[in-house]
C-alpha positions in Angstrom: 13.8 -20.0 4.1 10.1 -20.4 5.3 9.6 -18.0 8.0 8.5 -21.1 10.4 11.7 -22.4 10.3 13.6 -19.8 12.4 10.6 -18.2 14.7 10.5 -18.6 18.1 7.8 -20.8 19.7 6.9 -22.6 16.5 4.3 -24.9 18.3 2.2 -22.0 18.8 -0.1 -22.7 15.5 -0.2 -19.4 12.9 -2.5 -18.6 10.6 0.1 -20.2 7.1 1.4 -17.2 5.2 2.0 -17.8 1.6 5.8 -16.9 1.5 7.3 -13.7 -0.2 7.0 -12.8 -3.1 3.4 -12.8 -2.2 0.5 -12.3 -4.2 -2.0 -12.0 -1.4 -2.4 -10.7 2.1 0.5 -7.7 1.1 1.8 -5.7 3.9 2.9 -2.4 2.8 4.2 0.1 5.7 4.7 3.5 5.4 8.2 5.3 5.4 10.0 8.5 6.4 7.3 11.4 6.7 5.2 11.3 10.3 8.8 9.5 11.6 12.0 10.0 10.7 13.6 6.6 9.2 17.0 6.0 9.0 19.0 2.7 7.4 20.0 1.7 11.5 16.3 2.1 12.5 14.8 0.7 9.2 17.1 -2.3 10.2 16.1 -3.1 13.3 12.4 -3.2 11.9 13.7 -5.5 8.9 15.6 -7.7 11.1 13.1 -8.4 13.8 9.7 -8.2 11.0 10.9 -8.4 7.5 9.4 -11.2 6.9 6.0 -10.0 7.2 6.6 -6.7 5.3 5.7 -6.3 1.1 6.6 -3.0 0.4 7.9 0.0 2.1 6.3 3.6 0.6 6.9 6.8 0.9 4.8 9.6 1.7 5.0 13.3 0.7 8.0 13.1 -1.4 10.2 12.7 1.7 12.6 10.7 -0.4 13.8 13.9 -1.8 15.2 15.8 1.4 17.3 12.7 2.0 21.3 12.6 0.3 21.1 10.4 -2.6 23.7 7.8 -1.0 21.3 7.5 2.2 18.7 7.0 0.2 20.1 4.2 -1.9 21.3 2.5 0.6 18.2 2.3 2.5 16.3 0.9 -0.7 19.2 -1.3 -0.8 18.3 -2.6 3.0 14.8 -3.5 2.1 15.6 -5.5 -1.1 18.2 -7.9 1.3 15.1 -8.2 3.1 12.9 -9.1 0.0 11.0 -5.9 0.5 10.2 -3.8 -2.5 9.8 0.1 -2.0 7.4 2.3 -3.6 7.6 5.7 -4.2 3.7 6.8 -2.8 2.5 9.4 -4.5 5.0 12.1 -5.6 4.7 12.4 -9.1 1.1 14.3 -8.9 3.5 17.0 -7.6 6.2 16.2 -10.0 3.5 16.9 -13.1 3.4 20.2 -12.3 7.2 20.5 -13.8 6.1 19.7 -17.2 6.9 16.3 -19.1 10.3 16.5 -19.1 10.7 16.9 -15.3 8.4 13.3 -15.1 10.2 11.4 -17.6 13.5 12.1 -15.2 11.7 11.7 -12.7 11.0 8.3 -13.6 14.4 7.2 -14.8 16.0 8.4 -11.4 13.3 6.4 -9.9 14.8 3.4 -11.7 18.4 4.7 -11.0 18.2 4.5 -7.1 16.4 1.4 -7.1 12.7 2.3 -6.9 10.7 -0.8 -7.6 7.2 0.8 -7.6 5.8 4.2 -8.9 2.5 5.6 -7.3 0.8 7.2 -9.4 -1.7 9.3 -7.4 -4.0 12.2 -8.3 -5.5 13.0 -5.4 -5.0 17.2 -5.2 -5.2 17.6 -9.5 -7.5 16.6 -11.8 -6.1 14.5 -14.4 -7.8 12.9 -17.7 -7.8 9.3 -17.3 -6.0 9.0 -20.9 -2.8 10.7 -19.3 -2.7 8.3 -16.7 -2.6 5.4 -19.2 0.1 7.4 -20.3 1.9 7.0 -17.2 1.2 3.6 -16.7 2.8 3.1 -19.9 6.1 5.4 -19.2 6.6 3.8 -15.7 5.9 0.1 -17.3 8.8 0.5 -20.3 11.3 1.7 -17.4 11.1 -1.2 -15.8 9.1 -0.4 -12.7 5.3 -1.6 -11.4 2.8 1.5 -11.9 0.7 1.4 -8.8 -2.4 3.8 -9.7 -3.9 5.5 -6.7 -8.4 5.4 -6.7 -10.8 7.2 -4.8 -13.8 8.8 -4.2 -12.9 12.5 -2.7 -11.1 15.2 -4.2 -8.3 16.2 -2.5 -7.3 13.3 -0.4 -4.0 12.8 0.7 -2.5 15.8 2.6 -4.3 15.3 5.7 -6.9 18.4 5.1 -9.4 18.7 7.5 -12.7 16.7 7.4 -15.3 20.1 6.5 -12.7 21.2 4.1 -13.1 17.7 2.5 -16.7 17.7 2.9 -16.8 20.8 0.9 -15.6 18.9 -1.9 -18.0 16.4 -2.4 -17.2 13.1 -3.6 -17.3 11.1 -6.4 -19.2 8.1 -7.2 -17.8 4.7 -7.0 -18.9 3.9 -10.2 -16.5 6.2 -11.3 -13.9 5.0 -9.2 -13.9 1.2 -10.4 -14.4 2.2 -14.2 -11.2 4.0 -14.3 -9.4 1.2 -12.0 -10.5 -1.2 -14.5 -8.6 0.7 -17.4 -6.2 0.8 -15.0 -5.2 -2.7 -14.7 -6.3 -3.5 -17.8 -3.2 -1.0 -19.0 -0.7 -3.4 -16.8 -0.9 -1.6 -13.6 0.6 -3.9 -11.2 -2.1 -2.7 -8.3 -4.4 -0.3 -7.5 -4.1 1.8 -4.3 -7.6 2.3 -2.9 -7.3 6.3 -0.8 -9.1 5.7 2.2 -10.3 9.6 2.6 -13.8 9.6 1.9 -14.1 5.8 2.9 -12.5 5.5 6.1 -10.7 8.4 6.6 -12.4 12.2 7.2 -15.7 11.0 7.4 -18.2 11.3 10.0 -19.5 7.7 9.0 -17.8 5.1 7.4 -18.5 4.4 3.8 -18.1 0.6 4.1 -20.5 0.3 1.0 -17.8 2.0 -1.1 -14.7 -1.2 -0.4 -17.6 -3.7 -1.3 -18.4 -2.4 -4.4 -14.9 -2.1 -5.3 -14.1 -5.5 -4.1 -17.2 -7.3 -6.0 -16.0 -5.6 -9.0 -12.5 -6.2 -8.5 -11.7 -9.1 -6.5 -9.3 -8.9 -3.4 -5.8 -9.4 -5.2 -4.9 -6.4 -7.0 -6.4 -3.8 -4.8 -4.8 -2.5 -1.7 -6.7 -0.4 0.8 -4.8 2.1 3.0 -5.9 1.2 6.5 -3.5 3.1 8.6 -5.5 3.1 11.2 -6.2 -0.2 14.0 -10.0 -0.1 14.0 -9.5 0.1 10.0 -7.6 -2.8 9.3 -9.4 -4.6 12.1 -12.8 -4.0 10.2 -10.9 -5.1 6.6 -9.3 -8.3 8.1 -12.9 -8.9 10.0 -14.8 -8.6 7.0 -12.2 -9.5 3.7 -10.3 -12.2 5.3 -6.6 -12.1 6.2 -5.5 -12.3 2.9 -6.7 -8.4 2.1 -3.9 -6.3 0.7 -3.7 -3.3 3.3 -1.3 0.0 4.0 -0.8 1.0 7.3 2.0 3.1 9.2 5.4 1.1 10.0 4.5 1.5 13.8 1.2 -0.8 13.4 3.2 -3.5 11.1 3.5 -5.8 14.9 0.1 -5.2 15.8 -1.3 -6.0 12.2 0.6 -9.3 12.1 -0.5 -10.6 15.3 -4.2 -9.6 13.9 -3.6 -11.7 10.2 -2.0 -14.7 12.0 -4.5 -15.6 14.3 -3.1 -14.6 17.4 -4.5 -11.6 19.2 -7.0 -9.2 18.5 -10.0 -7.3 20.0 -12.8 -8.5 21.5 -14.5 -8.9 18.3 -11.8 -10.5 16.7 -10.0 -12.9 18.9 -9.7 -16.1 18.1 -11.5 -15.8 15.4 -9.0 -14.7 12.6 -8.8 -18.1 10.5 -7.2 -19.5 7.4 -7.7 -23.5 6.2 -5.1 -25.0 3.7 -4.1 -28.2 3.2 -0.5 -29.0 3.8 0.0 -30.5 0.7 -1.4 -27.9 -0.7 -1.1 -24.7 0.8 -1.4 -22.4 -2.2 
């Protein structure tokens, strides 16, 4: 059922949403890690907002501090609500037990109903031949691979900005050659880290997203924009129909952005889609 048949006030004109499964305009929140998230409060976002959520990902591994039947049932929750759930990006730390540990790793994965594994390497330095590898593993059991690019070295555990700085970064260049292989392996999407872009920088590198989306195109790239003036400047610039990660407590606030609705002063009103209605695809 098209989400415009049950909303309230359906005079008031939306930006149209392709319906779910979408291919386009993805909305994936984040999970249990800064928040707590249990199946009753996981509901009450599903119930009221499921229809505008794609995916629901972990962070940190938290999946693996919860009881096994919790956890199912709470992936169970988000497929009623045609949401899949991704792991994020675990299995960087999981690599570090060997091939063994990632091969079960994997099939448990599959066993409580995981339909995306991250594959993320943003603390280790891995050869881009070994995450083909993975790509391939995750692929034959079923599940979407999700690669995770970027330009700075250890992105993704909320380090400090100077520590990051003292990394360096790498060039985007780099970045879009190996998220071509990527997707040319069958990755179902590549995450785009936002440290080094967006995130731990004194100035935005808003070159860095335009090189990646000339290269790539908009649909099978997400950027992680879990941040309001973020996904304000993606929507602004991309389009409402840009694939974006943000926390599960900005999923209202994002919507009413995407639709047309609300926004900021440089944004109100002027959030707009055109389709025909005989043809809205």
């Amino acid at each position: 059922m098209s989400n415009e048949q049950h909303r309230a006030f359906p005079f008031i004109r939306l930006n149209p949403r392709d319906p779910k499964p979408r291919r386009r305009g993805l909305t994936e929140i984040r999970g249990p890690y800064y928040t707590p998230m249990g199946k009753r409060y996981l509901e009450d976002i599903l119930e009221n907002f499921g229809w505008w959520i794609d995916t629901l990902k972990f962070a940190g591994g938290s999946f693996t501090l919860m009881p096994r039947d919790q956890l199912v049932e709470l992936l169970d929750l988000c497929h009623r609500y045609d949401v899949q759930v991704s792991t994020g990006g675990f299995v960087e730390r999981v690599l570090l037990q060997g091939p063994d540990v990632v091969d079960r790793y994997i099939q448990e994965c599959k066993a409580v109903g995981f339909d995306i594994i991250e594959i993320s390497a943003g603390f280790i330095s891995i050869p881009v031949d070994d995450v083909l590898r993975l790509i391939d593993k995750v692929q034959r059991a079923g599940l979407k691979p999700k690669p995770e690019v970027g330009i700075q070295f250890g992105a993704g555990g909320a380090s400090a900005t100077e520590a990051l700085e003292a990394e360096g970064t790498q060039a985007v260049e780099w970045a879009i050659a190996r998220a071509r292989r990527y997707l040319d392996a069958g990755a179902w999407m590549i995450m785009i880290e936002s440290e080094g872009i967006t995130e731990n920088v004194r100035t935005w590198r808003t070159d860095v997203p335009a090189k990646i989306i000339d290269a790539l195109g908009l649909e099978r790239i997400m950027f992680e924009a879990a941040d309001p003036p973020v996904f304000e400047w993606y929507i602004k610039n991309y389009g409402p129909e840009v694939n974006l990660f943000v926390d599960h407590s900005q999923i209202v606030q994002l919507e009413c952005l995407r639709s047309g609705i609300w926004g900021t002063t440089s944004t109100w009103a002027r959030v707009l889609t055109y389709k025909d209605e005989g043809n809205a695809s």
